[in-house]
Every structure is written in C-alpha cells, then in structure tokens.
C-alpha positions as CSV (number, residue, x, y, z in Angstrom):
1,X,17.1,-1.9,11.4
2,X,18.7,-3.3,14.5
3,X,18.3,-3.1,18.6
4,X,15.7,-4.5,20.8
5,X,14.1,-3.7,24.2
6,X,16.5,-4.6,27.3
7,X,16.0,-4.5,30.7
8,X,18.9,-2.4,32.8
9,X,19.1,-3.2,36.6
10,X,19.7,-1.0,39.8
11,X,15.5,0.3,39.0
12,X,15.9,1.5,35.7
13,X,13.7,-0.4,33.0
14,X,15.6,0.6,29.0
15,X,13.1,0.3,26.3
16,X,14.4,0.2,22.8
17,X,13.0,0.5,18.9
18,X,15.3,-0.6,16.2
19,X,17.5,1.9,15.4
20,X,17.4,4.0,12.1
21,X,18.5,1.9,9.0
22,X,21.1,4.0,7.1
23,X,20.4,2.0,4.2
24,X,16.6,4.0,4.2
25,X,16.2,6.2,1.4
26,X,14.4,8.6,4.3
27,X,17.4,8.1,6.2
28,X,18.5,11.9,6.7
29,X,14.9,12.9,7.1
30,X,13.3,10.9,9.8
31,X,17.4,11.6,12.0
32,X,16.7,15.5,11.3
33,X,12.5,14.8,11.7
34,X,13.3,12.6,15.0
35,X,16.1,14.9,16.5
36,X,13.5,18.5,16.1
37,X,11.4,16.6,18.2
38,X,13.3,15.5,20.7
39,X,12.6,11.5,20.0
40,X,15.1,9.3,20.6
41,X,14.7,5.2,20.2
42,X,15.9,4.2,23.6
43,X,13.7,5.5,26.8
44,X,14.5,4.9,30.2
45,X,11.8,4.3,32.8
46,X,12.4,4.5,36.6
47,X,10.8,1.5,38.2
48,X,8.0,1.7,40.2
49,X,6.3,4.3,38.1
50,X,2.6,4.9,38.3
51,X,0.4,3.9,35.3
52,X,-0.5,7.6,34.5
53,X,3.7,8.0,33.6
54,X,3.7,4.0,31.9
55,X,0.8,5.5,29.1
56,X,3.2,9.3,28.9
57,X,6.1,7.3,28.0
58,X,4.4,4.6,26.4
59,X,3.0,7.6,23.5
60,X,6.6,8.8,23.2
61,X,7.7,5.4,22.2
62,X,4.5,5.6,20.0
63,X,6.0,8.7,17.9
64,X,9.5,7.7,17.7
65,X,8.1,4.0,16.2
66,X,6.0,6.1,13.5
67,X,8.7,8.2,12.9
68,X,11.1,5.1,12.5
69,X,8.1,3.8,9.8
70,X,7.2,6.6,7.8
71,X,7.2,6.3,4.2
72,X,7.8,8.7,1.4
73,X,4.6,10.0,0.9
74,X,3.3,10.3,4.6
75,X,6.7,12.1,5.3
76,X,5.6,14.6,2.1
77,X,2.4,15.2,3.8
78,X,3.3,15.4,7.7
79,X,2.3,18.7,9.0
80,X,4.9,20.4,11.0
81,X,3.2,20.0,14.7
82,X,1.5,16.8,13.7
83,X,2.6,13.9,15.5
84,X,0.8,11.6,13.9
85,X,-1.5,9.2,13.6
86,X,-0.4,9.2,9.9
87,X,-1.8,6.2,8.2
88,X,-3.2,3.2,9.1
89,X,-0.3,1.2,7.9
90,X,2.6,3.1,10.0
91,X,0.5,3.2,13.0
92,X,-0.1,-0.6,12.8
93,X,3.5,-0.9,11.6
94,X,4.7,1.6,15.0
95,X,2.7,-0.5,17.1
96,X,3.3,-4.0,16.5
97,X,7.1,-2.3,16.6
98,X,6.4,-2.0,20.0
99,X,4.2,-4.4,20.9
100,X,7.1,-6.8,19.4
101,X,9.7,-4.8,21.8
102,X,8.2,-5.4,24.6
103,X,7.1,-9.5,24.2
104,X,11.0,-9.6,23.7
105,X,11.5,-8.2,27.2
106,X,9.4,-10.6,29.2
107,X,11.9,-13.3,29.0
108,X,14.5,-12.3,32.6
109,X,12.6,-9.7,33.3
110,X,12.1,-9.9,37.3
111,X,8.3,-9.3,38.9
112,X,8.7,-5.5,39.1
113,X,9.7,-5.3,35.6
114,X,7.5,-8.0,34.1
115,X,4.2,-6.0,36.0
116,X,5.5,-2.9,33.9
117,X,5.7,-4.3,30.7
118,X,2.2,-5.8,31.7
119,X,0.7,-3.0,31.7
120,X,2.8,-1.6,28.5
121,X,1.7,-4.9,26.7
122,X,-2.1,-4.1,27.4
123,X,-1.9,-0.5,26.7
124,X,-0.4,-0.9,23.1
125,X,-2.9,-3.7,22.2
126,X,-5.5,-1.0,23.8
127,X,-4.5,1.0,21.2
128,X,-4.1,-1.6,17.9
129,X,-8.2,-2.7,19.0
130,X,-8.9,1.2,18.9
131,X,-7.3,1.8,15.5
132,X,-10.6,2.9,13.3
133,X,-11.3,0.5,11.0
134,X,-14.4,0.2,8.3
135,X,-17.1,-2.8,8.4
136,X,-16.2,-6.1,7.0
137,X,-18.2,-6.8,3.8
138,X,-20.9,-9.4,4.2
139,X,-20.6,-13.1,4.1
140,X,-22.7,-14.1,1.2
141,X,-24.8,-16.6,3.0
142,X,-27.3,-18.3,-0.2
143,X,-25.4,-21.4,-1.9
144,X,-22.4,-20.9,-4.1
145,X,-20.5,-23.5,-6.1
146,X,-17.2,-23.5,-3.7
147,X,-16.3,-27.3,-4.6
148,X,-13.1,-25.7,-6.8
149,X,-12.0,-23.4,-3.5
150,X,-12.5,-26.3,-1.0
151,X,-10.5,-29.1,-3.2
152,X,-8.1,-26.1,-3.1
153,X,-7.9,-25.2,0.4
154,X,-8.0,-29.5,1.4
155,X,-5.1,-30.0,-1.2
156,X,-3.4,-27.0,0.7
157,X,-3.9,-28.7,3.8
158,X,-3.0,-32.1,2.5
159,X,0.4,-30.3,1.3
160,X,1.3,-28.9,5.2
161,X,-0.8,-25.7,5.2
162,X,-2.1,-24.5,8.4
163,X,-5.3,-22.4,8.1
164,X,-7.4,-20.4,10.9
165,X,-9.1,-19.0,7.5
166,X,-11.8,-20.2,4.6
167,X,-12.5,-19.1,1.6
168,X,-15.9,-17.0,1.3
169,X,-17.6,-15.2,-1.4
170,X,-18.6,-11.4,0.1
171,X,-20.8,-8.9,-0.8
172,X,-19.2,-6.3,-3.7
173,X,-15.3,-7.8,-3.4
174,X,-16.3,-11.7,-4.5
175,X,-14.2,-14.1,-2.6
176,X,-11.7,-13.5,-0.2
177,X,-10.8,-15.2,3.4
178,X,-13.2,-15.4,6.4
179,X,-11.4,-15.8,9.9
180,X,-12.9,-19.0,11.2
181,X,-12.3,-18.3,15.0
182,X,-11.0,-14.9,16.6
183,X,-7.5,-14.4,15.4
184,X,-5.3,-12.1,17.7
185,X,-2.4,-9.6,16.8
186,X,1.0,-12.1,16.3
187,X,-1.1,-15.6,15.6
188,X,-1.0,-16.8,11.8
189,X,-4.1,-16.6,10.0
190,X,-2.2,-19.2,7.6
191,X,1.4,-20.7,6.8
192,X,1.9,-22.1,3.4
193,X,4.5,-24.8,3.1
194,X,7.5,-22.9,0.8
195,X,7.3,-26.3,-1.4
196,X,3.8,-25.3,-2.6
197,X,4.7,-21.5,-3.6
198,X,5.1,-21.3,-7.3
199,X,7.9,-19.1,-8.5
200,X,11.0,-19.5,-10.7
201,X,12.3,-22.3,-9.0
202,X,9.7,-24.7,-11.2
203,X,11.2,-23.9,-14.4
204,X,14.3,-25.7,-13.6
205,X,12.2,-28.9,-14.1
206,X,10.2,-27.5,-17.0
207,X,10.6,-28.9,-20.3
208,X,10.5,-25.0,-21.4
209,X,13.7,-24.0,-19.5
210,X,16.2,-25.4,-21.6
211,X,14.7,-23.9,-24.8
212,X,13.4,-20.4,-23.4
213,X,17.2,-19.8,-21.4
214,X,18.6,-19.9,-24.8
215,X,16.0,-17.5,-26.3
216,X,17.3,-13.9,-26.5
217,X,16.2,-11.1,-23.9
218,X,14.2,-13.7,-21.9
219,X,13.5,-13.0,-18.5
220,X,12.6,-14.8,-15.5
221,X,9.3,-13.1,-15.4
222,X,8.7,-14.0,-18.9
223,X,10.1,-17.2,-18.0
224,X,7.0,-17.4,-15.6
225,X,4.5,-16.3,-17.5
226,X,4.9,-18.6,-20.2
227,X,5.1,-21.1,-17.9
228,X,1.6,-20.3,-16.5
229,X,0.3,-20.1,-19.7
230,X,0.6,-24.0,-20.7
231,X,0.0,-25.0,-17.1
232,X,-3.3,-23.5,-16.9
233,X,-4.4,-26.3,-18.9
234,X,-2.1,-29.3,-18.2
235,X,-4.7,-32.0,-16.4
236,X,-1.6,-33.6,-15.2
237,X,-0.3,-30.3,-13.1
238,X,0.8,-30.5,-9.2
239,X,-1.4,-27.0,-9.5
240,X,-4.3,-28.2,-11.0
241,X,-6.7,-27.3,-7.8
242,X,-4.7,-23.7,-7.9
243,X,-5.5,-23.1,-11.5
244,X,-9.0,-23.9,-11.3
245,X,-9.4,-21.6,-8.6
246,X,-8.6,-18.6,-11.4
247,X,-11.0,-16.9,-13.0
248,X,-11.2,-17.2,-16.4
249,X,-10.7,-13.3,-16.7
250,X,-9.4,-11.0,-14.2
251,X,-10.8,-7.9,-14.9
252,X,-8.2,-5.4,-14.4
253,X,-7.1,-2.3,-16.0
254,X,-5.3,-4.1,-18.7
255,X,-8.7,-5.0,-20.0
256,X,-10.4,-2.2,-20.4
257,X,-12.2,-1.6,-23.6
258,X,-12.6,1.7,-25.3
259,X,-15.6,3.0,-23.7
260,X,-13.8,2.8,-20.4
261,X,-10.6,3.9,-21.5
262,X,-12.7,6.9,-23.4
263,X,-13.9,7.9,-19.6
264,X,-10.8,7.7,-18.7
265,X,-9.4,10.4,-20.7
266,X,-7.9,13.1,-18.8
267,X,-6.6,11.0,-15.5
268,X,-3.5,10.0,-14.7
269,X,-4.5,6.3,-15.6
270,X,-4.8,7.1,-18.9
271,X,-1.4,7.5,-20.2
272,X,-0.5,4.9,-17.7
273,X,-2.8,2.3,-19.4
274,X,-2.1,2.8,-22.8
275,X,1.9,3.0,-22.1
276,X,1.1,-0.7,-20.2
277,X,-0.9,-2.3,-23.2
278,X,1.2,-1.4,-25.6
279,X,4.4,-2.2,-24.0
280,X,2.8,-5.8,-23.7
281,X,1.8,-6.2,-26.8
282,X,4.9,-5.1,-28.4
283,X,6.6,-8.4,-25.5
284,X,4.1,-10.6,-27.4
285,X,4.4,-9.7,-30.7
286,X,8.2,-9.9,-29.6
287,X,7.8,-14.1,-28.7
288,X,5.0,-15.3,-30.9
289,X,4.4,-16.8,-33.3
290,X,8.2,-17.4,-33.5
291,X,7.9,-19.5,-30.6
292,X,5.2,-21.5,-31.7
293,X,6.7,-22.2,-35.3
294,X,10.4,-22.7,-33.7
295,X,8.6,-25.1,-30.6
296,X,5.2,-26.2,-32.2
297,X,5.8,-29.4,-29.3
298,X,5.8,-26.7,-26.3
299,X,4.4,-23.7,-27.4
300,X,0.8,-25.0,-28.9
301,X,-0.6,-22.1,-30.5
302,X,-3.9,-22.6,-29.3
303,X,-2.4,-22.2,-25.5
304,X,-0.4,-19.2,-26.3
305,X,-2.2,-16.5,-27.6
306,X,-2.6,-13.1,-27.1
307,X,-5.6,-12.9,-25.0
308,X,-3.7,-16.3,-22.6
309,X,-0.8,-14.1,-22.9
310,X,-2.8,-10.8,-20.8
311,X,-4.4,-13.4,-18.9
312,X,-1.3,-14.5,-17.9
313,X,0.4,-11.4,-17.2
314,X,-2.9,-10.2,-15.3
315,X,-2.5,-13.3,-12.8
316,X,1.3,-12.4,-12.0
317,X,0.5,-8.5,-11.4
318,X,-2.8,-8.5,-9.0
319,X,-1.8,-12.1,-7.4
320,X,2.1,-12.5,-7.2
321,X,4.2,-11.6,-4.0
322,X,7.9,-10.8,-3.5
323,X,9.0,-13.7,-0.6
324,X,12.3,-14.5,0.4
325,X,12.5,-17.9,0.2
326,X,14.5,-20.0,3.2
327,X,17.8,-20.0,0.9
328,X,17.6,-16.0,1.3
329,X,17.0,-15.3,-1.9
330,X,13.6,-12.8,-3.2
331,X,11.9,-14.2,-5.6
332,X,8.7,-13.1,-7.5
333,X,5.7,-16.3,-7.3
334,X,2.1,-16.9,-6.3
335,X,1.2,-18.5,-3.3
336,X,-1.7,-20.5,-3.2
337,X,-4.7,-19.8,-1.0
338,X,-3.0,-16.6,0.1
339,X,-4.1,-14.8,-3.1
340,X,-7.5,-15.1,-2.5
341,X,-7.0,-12.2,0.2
342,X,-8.3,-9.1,-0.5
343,X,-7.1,-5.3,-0.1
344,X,-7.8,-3.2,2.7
345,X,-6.5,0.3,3.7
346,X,-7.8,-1.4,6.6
347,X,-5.7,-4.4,7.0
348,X,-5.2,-7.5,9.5
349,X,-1.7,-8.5,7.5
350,X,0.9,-6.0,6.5
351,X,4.0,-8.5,6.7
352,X,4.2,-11.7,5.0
353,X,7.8,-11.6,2.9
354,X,10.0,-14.4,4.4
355,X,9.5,-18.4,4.9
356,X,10.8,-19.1,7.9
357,X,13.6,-20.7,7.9
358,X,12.9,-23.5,10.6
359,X,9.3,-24.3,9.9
360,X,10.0,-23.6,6.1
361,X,6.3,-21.8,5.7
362,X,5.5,-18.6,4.9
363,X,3.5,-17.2,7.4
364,X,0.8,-14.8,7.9
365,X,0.5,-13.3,10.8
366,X,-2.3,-10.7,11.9
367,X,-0.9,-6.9,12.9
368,X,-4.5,-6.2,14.5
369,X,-7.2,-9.0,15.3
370,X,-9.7,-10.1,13.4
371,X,-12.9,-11.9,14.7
372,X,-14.4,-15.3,13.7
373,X,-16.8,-14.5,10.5
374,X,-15.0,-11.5,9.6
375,X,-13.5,-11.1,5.9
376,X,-9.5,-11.3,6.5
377,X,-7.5,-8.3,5.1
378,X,-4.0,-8.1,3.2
379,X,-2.2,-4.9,2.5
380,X,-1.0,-4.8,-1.1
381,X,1.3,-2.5,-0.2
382,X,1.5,1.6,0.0
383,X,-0.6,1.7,-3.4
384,X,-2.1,4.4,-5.5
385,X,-5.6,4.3,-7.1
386,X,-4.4,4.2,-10.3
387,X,-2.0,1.4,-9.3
388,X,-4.4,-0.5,-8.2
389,X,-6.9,0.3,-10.6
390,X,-4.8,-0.5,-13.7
391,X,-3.0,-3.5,-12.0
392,X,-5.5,-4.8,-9.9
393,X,-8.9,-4.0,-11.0
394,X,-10.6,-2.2,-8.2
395,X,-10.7,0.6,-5.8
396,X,-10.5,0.1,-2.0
397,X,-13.7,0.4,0.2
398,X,-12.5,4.3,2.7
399,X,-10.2,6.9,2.1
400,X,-7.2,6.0,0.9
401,X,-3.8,8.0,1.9
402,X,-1.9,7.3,-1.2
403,X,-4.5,8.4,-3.5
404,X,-2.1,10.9,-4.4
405,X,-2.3,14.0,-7.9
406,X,1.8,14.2,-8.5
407,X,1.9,18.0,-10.0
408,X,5.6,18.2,-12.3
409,X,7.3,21.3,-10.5
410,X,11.0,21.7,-11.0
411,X,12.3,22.7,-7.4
412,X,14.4,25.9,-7.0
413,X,16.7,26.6,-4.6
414,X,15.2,26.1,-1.2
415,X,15.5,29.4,1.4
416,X,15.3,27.5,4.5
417,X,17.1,23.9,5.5
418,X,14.0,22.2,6.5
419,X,12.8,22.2,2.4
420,X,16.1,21.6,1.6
421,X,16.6,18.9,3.4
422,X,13.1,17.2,2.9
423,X,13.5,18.9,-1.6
424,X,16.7,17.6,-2.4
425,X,15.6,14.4,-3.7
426,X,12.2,15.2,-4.6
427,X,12.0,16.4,-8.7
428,X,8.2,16.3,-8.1
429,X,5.2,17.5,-5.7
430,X,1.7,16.1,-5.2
431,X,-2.0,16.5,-3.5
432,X,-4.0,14.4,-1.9
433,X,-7.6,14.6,-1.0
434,X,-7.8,17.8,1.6
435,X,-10.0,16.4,3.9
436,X,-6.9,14.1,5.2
437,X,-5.0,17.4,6.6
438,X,-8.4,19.1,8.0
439,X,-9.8,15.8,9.7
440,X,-9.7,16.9,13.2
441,X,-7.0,19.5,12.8
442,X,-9.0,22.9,11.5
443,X,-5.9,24.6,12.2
444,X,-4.0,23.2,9.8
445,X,-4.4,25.6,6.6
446,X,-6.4,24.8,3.2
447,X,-5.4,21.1,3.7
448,X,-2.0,21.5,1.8
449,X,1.1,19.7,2.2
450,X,3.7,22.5,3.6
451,X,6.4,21.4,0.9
452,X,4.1,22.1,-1.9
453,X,2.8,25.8,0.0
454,X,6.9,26.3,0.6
455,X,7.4,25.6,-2.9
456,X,5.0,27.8,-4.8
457,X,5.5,30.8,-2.1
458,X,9.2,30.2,-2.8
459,X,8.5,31.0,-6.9
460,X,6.0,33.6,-6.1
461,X,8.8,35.5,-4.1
462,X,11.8,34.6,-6.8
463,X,9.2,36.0,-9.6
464,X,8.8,38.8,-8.5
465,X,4.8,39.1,-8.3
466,X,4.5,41.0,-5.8
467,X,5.1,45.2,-5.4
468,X,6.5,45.7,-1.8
469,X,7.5,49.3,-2.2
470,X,4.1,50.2,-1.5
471,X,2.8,47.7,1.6
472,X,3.6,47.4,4.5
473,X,5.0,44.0,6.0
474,X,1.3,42.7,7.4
475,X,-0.2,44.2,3.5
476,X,2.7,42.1,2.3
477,X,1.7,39.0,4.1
478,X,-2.0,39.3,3.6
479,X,-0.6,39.5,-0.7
480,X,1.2,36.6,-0.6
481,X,-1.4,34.3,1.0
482,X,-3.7,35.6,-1.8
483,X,-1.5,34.9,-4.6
484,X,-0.4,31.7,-3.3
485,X,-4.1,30.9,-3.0
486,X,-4.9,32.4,-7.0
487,X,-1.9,30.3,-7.8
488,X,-3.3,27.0,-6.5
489,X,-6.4,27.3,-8.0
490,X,-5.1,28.3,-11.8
491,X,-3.2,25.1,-11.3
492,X,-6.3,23.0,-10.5
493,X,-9.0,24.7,-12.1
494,X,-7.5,23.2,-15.6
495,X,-7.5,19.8,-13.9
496,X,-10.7,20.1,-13.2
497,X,-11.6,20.7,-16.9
498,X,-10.1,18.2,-18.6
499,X,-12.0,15.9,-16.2
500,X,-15.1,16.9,-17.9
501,X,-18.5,17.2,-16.5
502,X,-20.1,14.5,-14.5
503,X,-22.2,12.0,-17.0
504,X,-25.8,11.5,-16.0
505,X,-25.8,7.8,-16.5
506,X,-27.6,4.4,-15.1
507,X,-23.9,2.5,-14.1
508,X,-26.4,-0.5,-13.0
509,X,-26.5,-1.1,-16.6
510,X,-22.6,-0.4,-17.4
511,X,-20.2,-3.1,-18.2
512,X,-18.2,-3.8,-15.1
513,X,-14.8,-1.9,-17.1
514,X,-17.4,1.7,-17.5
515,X,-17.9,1.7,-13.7
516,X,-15.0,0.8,-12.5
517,X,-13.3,3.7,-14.7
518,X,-16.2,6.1,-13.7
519,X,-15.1,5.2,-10.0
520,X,-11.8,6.3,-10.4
521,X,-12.7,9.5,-12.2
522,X,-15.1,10.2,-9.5
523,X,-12.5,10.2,-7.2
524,X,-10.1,12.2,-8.9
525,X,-13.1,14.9,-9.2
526,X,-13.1,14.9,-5.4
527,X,-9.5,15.1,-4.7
528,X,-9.3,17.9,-6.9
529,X,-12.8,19.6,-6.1
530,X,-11.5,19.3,-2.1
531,X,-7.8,21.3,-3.0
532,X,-10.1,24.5,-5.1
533,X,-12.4,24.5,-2.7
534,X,-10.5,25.1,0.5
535,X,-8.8,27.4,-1.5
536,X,-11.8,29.5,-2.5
537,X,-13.2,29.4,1.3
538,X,-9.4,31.0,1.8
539,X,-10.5,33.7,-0.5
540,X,-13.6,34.4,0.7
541,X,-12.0,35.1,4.1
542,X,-9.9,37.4,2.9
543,X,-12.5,39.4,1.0
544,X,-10.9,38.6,-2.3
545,X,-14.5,36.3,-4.4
C-alpha cells in the first residue's frame, strides 16, 4: 500500500490512507465494497471546521481504514449495512492507520492545521483507549524460581536489547511479559538486536551445514530443526540462557495422547491432528537413524530421537516468527525474549515483521497502551481454534472472530453481482459463533453470514423445492425463509451429533491434554448450538415448531 496524509494550502487540509494494494488477494472486493459506500481514501477538510465536523469526518476515515484492512474472513462475515467495528485486530489495524497518517502530517503543518490534526490526534487515540478489551490475567505474586528468565532477559540486555517489559508468571497462561511502566500506542515494549534472532543464517557456521545441504529433500526448516535439536544441549551454545528458558515439553496439540484425541473425535481438529502426526513421523522416520549411522560425530542418537524430534518441531511452530531481516530477506527464526509473549484476541502488538534497517532491532511497538503491571499481549496472527489448539496448545481467554465451522459447498452460479463478485474465489463457506452478528445488531437475521443465506437460497430456488403455482408472492417468501431455515438446521443438527453428548466429568482431575481437548469441543458445541438455535427461534416465529 502506498500514499500518506498531506496538507493542501489556500484552507483546505487533504487527509490520506494508503491506497488499495493491487497485489491484495481482496483487491476487487474492498474497490467494489469501498466504492457502494461511497468511501474514498483521500478526504478534504475545509479549515477552520468545528470539532462536531473534525469527529464526522474523522469516522469516515475510520471506515475507509477498516475497509482498507479487512481480511478474508471478516469480509465473509460483513453484513451488508454494517460498517464495522469488525474485529479487534482491523479496528486497531484502521486506527493506528490513521493515527500513523496523521503524526506524518505534523511536520510543516502551519498553527491552523497543526490545532486540527490536534484534535484528530486525540480523538483517534480516544477511540484505541475505548476499544473493549478483557482483564489482564493476574501477576502471580508468591516466589517462583525465575533465575533461568532473568539470566535470559540480562544476557538479552547485555546483547543490545531494550526492554520496557519482564518476564512474569500469570495466573492460567504461565509466563508471559509484564509492562514495567505505562507503555503508549507507537513506543516499543522491546527491540531485539537482529544479531541475537536465531534463524537460518546460523547454519552457515554449523558444522551440520555442509553434511545436511548435501542430504536429499532437506529443507531449511528441517535444516533448523535439527539444528535446535543438538543445541538444546550444547553447554558451550551462544543460546544457552535461551534454551534453558524452554520447557522441557510444550504441550501442544502434537502431543495429545489417545484419550484426548478420542474426545476429539468428530471436530475439525481431529483429522487435522492425525494428518500432522503422521506427516512428522513419516519426516523422521525419513532422517533417522540414517543420519545417525551415516554422522554418528553430529547426529548422537541420544540427542536425536523421536520425542527431541516433536520437541523440536513444537518449539518452531508455537514460538517462531516470519521477520524480514535488514538485508530484506523473510526468514523463519525465534527471537529470544519475544516468545515468551502470549496470545490475545485482545492485543497490545499486532506488527513486529521487520528489523529496522538503521537501528538493526526488531521492534515491538504497542498498537493500544498497556499499563505498568499489566500482562503484555501479542497477536499470533488471524488464527483459528483449531490452529491454535493443535499448533499452539491453548485456547484464547474471549470470543474469538476466527473461530470459524468451514461447511464444503460447491458454489453455483451466482444470480446477483454482489455474490459473484464476493463467490468467485471462494470453493468453500463457513459459520461462526451467531452471537458475533446479533451483538448489538437484533436486526440482523439468525446471525448468518449473507453469502452462506445467498448461497443455500440460491440452491433452494435452482432445485426446485418449492411449488409456486399455488402462492402468492408474500406465501412464496414466507416458504423460502422456512426452507432456508429447515435447510440450515438438517445441516447442523448432524454436527451436533457427531459431537456427542456432554461428559459429566471432574476435568480438575484430567491430564492437562483431556481438558484442553474438552475446551475445544465445548466450543465447537456452542458455535453450532448458537447457528440451530437462532434458527429454531426463526421457526417458532413463523408458526412452523
């Protein structure tokens, strides 16, 4: 994306977002989404203006920026007169746009224009503090061994790291990052030197490299793993206070046992799990013990074995980042310190991808503020339950918009260019908890994203299930809502089933695998309890249960 805020002369004050990207895969959506609304990314403001007209504008820029920062599955889910908040991620996304538009202003800008973007400034931090956010878990306050963490965060130092952060342990998530003073929106919670930031630039010195880049089908990422593997235990490592920061077992989806993966059964996860053991299993079984009998010197079996091996590939997928380094290339690695953050739908940080290039750190820097004593939060990204739950090992604390059900519809032949535009690329549909669409909007009907209700009406109509020879056009109507409604629910009332009933157990006794999987099938019980039961309370209205 490209364009910034300028200021235009002669009274007029030009405010500008970054344009569309072409290069977005949402490209032709958000120009057709933008242009039906009337947004455009440049506004002109005629200066003075009083601040009732500043705040009017100010929420126009607002819905163009979250139009501008939509993703796929908030664009699948936008209701037709809903102009947004849609997430918390594209509204802290739209307004740190704009916040970021407006500090670039400031420098030329002449007193009428700098008391304008003043008050512009203040109201769109106004509204990043008033963005809802859930408590920060507690500070656990009773002595904890921390001497690994704090021999990690003084090496960090040592090394060039700047820190406004500790590490903490915290009720329910373990250890994560405490603020140590208020933090506002734009400061750096931390910058970690780019020389510290493990990724595949190390192997190049590795005794490994030369041996493993003439093994064939090896990969950089296996290249890393293996790598991980011996250096976990080398006492002569430059990441010896990093490793012994690890746990010796991450507890993530990839190491559930049967009686968690036997509660799975019926989710989405479940296919998704076994596809991910198995595929790394048949990767091990693929390097070892061939490596070990062709390298006993570097590959000691002791060090390389199957459960190092999931350890291994555990650490890189719930602690490894995509950065581009200050030679502009992305690379794959773990930065110290920085993976000790935790999750949040919630977030302080949603950007953190580039080192830059003049102060060679990679840089954290907070999207909404975050008080001294509060836990710090990263966002992993746009992420599914079951993405995180296999991947990462937990579920996040509030409702999560990308808790999504993907239902596999083939898509006919859209009858109006709104689906067809929005359907073309889409081979697939999906549901989301319904209390997301009827949160302060009981207009909006049975909670439903309009493609999917566009979709199934759409085969209704081309099969032919209703008789119109015998209604008349409001009897037809009043049909077609209840068959769309009968048609939702024989869809999910299956689902349902093949969740199974509810166990009556005592999960304070469960193994930490058990409740995490009876977490996630709880939630997939109320996503799909929340779709059938709007639609039977559409029934009952129309006399039809």
């Amino acid at each position: 994306m490209a364009g910034a805020g300028q200021v235009q002369r002669n009274g007029v004050l030009t405010l500008s977002l970054p344009s569309l990207d072409e290069k977005d895969p949402l490209f032709t959506e958000k120009k057709r989404l933008s242009h039906a609304r009337n947004l455009d990314f440049t506004f002109h403001l005629l200066l003075p203006s009083p601040i009732r007209k500043l705040l009017l504008i100010l929420d126009e820029i607002v819905q163009a920026a979250r139009i501008l920062y939509l993703n796929d599955v908030e664009m699948y889910f936008m209701e037709v007169d809903d102009f947004g908040p849609f997430s918390q991620r594209n509204e802290l996304e739209s307004l740190n746009a704009v916040l970021q538009m407006l500090i670039s202003m400031f420098s030329g800008a002449n007193p009428h224009e700098m008391e304008t973007l003043n008050e512009l400034q203040k109201a769109t931090i106004g509204k990043l503090n008033s963005i809802a956010v859930h408590p920060s878990e507690k500070v656990i306050t009773e002595k904890v061994d921390m001497i690994s963490e704090e021999l990690l965060l003084k090496w960090g130092q040592t090394h060039g790291a700047k820190l406004k952060v500790t590490i903490s342990y915290f009720e329910e998530a373990n250890r994560g990052v405490m603020a140590l003073e208020d933090i506002n929106v734009g400061e750096s919670a931390l910058e970690i030197p780019e020389s510290i930031i493990i990724s595949e630039d190390l192997l190049c010195k590795s005794d490994m490299f030369k041996v493993l880049n003439e093994w064939d089908g090896m990969t950089t990422d296996t290249l890393l793993l293996l790598w991980s593997m011996r250096e976990r235990y080398d006492p002569l490592s430059d990441f010896k206070n990093y490793f012994e920061t690890l746990p010796d077992s991450f507890n993530t989806g990839l190491s559930f046992g049967i009686s968690a993966l036997t509660v799975l059964h019926g989710t989405l996860v479940f296919e998704e799990l076994l596809q991910a053991k198995e595929h790394l299993r048949q990767q091990y079984d693929l390097l070892f013990p061939a490596l070990c009998a062709s390298y006993p010197n570097i590959f000691r079996t002791e060090l390389f074995s199957w459960d190092h091996y999931l350890w291994a590939c555990e650490l890189w997928y719930s602690n490894s980042m995509k950065v581009i380094f200050s030679d502009g290339k992305l690379k794959t690695c773990l930065v110290p310190i920085a993976g000790l953050m935790n999750h949040s739908v919630s977030p302080h940080i949603i950007h953190y991808g580039r080192v830059d290039t003049e102060t060679k750190s990679l840089k954290f820097q907070l999207a909404r503020p975050c008080k001294g004593g509060e836990q710090c939060y990263l966002s992993y990204g746009s992420l599914s339950g079951s993405h995180l739950v296999t991947f990462y090992g937990f579920l996040p604390k509030g409702d999560n918009p990308y808790d999504i059900i993907p239902l596999d519809f083939e898509v006919p032949d859209a009858d109006n260019s709104y689906s067809q535009a929005v359907e073309s690329s889409r081979t697939s549909h999906m549901v989301r908890g319904t209390w997301f669409s009827s949160r302060n909007k009981p207009h909006i009907k049975y909670g439903l994203p309009p493609l999917l209700l566009t979709h199934l009406r759409s085969v209704l109509k081309k099969g032919d299930m209703e008789d119109p020879s015998m209604a008349t056009e409001d009897d037809e109507n009043e049909v077609s809502e209840r068959a769309l409604l009968e048609t939702i629910i024989s869809i999910f009332e299956p689902l349902m089933e093949g969740l199974g009933e509810m166990p009556d157990l005592d999960r304070d006794d469960l193994s930490w695998d058990v409740k995490l999987a009876l977490e996630y099938k709880d939630l997939q019980r109320r996503i799909v309890s929340s779709v059938l039961s709007t639609c039977l309370a559409g029934l009952e209205i129309r006399g039809s249960i």
